[in-house]
C-alpha positions as CSV (number, residue, x, y, z in Angstrom):
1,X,-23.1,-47.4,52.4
2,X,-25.0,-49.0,49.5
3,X,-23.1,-51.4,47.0
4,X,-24.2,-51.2,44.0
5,X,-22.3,-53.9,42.0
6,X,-19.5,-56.8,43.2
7,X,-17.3,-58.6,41.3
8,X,-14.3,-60.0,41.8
9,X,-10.8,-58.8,40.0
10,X,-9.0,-61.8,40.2
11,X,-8.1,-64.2,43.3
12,X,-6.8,-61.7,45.0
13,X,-9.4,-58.4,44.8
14,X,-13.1,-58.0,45.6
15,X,-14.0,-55.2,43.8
16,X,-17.4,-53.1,45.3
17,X,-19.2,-50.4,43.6
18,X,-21.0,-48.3,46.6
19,X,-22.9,-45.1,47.0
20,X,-22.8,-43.2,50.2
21,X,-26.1,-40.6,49.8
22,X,-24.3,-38.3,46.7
23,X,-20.9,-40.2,47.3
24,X,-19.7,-42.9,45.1
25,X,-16.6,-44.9,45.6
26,X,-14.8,-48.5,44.9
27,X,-13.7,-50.3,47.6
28,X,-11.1,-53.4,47.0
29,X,-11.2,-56.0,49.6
30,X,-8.0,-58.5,49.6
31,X,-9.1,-62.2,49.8
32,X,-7.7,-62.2,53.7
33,X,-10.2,-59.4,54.7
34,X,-12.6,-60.9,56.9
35,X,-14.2,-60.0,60.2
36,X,-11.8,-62.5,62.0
37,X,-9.1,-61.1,60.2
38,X,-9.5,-57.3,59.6
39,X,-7.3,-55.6,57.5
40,X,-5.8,-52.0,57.4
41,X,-7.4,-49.8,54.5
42,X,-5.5,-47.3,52.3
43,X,-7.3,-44.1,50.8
44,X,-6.2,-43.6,47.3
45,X,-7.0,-40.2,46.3
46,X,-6.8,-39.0,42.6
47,X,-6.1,-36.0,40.5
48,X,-8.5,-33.1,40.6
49,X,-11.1,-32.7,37.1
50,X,-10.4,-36.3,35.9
51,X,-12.8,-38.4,36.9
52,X,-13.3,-42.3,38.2
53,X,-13.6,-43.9,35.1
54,X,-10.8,-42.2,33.5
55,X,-8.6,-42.8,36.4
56,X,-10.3,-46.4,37.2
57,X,-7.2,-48.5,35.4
58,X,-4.5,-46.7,37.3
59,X,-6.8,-46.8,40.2
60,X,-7.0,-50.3,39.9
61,X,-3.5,-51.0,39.6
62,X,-2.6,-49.3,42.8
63,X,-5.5,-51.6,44.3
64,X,-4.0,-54.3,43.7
65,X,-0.7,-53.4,44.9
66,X,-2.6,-52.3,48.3
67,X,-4.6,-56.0,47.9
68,X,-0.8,-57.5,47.3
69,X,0.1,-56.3,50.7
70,X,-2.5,-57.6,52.5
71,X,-4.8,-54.3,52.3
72,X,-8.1,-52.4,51.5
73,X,-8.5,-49.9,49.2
74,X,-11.1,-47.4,48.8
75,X,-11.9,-44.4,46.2
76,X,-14.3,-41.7,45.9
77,X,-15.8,-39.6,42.8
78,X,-13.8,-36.4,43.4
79,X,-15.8,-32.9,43.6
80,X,-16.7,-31.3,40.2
81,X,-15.3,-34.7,38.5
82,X,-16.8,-37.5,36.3
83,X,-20.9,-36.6,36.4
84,X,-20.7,-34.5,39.3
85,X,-21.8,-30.5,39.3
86,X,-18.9,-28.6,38.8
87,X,-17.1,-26.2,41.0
88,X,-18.2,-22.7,40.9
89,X,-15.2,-20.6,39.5
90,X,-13.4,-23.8,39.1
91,X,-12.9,-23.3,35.0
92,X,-12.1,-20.0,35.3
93,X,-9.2,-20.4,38.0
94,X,-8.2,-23.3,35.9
95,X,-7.4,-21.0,33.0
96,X,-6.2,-18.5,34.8
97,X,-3.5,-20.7,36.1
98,X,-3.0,-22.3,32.8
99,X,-2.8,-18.7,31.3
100,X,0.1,-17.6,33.8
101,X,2.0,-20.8,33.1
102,X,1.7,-20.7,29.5
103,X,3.2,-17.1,29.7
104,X,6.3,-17.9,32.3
105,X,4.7,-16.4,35.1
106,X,4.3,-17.2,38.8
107,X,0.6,-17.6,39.8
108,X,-0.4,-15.8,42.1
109,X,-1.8,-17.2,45.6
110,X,-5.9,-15.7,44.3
111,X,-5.4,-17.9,41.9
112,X,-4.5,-21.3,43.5
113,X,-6.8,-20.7,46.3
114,X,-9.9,-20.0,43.7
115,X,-8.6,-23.3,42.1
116,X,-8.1,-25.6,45.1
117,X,-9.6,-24.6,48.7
118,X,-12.9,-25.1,47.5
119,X,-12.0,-28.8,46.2
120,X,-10.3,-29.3,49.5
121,X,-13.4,-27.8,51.6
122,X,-15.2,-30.3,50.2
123,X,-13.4,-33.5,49.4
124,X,-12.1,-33.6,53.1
125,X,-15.6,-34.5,54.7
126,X,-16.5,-36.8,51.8
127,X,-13.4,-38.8,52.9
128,X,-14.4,-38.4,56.4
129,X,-18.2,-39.6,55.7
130,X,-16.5,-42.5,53.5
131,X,-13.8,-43.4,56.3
132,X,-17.4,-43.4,59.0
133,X,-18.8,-45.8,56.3
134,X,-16.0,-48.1,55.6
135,X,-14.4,-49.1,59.1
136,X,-18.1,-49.8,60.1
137,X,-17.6,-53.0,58.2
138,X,-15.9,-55.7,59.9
139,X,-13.6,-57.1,57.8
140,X,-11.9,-53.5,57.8
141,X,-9.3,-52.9,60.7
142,X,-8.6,-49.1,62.1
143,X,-5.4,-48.5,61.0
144,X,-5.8,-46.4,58.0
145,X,-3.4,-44.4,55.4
146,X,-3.9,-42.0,52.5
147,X,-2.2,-42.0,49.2
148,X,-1.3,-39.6,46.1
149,X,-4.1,-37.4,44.8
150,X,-4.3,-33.8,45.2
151,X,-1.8,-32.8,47.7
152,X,-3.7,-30.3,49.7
153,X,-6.4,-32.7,50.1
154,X,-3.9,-35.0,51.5
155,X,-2.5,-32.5,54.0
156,X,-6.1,-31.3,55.9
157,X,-7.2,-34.8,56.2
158,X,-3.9,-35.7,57.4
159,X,-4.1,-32.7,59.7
160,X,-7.6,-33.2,61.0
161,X,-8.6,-36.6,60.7
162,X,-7.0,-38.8,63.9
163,X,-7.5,-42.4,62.3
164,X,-5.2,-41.6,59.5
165,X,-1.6,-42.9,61.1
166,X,0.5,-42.2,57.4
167,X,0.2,-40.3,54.4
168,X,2.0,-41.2,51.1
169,X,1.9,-37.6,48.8
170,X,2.2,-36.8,45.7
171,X,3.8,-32.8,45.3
172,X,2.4,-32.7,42.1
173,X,0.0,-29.5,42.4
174,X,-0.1,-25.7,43.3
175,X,-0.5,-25.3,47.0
176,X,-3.0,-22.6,48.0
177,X,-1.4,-20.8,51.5
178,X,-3.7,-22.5,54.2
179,X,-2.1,-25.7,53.2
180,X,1.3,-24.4,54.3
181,X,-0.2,-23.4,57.5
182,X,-2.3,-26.6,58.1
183,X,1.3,-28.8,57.1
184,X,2.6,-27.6,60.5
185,X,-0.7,-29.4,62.0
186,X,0.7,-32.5,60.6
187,X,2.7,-34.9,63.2
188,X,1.9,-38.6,61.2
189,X,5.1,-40.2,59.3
190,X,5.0,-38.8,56.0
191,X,6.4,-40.2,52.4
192,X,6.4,-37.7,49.8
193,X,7.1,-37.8,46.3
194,X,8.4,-35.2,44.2
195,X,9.0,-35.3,40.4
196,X,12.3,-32.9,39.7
197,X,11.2,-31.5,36.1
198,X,7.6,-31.1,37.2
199,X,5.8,-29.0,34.3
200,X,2.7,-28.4,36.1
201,X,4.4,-27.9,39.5
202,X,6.0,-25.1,41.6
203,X,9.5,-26.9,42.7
204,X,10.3,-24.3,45.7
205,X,6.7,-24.7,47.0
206,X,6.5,-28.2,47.1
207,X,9.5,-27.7,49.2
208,X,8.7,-25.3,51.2
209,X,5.8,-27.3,52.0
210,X,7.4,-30.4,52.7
211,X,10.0,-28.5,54.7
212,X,6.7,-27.3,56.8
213,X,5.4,-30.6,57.8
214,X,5.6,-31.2,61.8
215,X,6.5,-34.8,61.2
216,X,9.3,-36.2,62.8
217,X,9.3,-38.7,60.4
218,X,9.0,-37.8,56.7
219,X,10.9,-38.5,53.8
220,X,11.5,-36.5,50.9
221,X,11.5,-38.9,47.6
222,X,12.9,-36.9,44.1
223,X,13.1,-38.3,41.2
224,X,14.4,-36.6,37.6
225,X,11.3,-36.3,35.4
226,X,8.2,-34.6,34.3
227,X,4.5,-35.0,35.8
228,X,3.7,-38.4,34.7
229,X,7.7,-39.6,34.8
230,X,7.6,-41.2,37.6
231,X,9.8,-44.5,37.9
232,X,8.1,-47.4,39.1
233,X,10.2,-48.2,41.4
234,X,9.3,-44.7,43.4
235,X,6.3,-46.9,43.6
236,X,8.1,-49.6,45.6
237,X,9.1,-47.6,47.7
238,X,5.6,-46.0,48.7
239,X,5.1,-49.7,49.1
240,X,7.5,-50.6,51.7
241,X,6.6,-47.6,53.7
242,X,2.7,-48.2,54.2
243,X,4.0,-51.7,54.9
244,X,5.8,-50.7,57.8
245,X,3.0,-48.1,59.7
246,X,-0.1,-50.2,58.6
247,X,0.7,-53.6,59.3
248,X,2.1,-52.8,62.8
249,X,-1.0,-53.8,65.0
250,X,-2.8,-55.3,61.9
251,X,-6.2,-57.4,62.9
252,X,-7.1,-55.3,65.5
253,X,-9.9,-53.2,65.8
């Protein structure tokens, strides 16, 4: 893990620019963070095609919030986003969806999984190469949880990755059908968030998915609204809950 820049927010968030090989990231340290006091670390994923520096003021938002609670934050350049190579067959799934959509028709499952397994097949080890790189440090504790971003991303890294113990998500994109199966893989307490009026989003498969999860704890938060509707506090809430699974233990390592 190489930083490349440090600076600090504000008195309460370090702020790291780091490369890991073709990886790049921020990580946000909270001014408690410190080897003798190791702190619990939060993955914040982010909407697929967008890019860091488009997303870096929301990103940094929710880092702070994380660095409010007493946590790390980390992100990562997603596949095919910002200056990264694109996906192959990426912008043609994309406008095949947006095609079926603008005409009032279901996609079909060729179509979602064209547009998001291969995202998916390679975001999840990226996260797991970052996850290897960031605990290493000593100042970050174990207990780690994953937040918003591309749902399906969310679910195989919550699926296959053991030092995640919670995943906040965000049912705001198509679900390709390995996703459905992997949910049943899933035993960690869940929060997920679904907006109501959803444009973009497939209301029945978001709940079939959620209804797929193997958690025994999960929660199901719905809220009227469109895409980007969603009322901050839906937010708070998302708060409360990491605040209950990652602070239990907190310091260890």
């Amino acid at each position: 893990m190489h930083v490349t820049s440090e600076r600090n927010l504000d008195t309460r968030v370090t702020e790291r620019e780091f490369t890991i090989g073709d990886i790049s990231g921020i990580l946000w340290t909270p001014p408690a963070a410190s080897p003798a006091t190791p702190v619990p670390l939060i993955l914040m994923g982010q909407p697929g095609g967008m890019g860091m520096r488009r997303m870096y003021p929301r990103l940094a938002v929710r880092a702070r919030s994380a660095s409010a609670q007493g946590f790390a934050a980390v992100s990562i350049e997603m596949p095919g986003a910002g200056g990264r190579t694109p996906l192959p067959g990426a912008e043609q799934a994309r406008s095949d969806l947006a095609r079926a959509i603008s005409a009032g028709e279901q996609p079909d499952d060729d179509v979602i999984d064209r547009l998001i397994l291969p995202l998916v097949d390679q975001a999840a080890p990226e996260w797991q190469t970052t996850l290897d790189e960031v605990l290493a440090r000593p100042e970050i504790g174990e207990r780690v949880g994953f937040s918003g971003g591309v749902i399906a991303i969310g679910v195989r890294l919550a699926a296959i990755e053991p030092r995640i113990v919670a995943a906040g998500l965000f049912a705001g994109s198509y679900v390709p059908r390995a996703t459905r199966e992997e949910a049943r893989q899933v035993t960690i307490p869940l929060h997920v968030l679904l907006q109501w009026d959803d444009e973009g989003n497939d209301r029945a498969m978001a709940l079939d998915l959620f209804d797929a999860f193997g958690s025994t704890e999960k929660t199901l938060y719905a809220s009227l609204g469109g895409h980007t509707g969603v009322p901050p506090h839906a937010g708070d809430d998302a708060d409360r809950f990491f605040a209950r699974h990652l602070s239990m233990g907190r310091g260890s390592r």
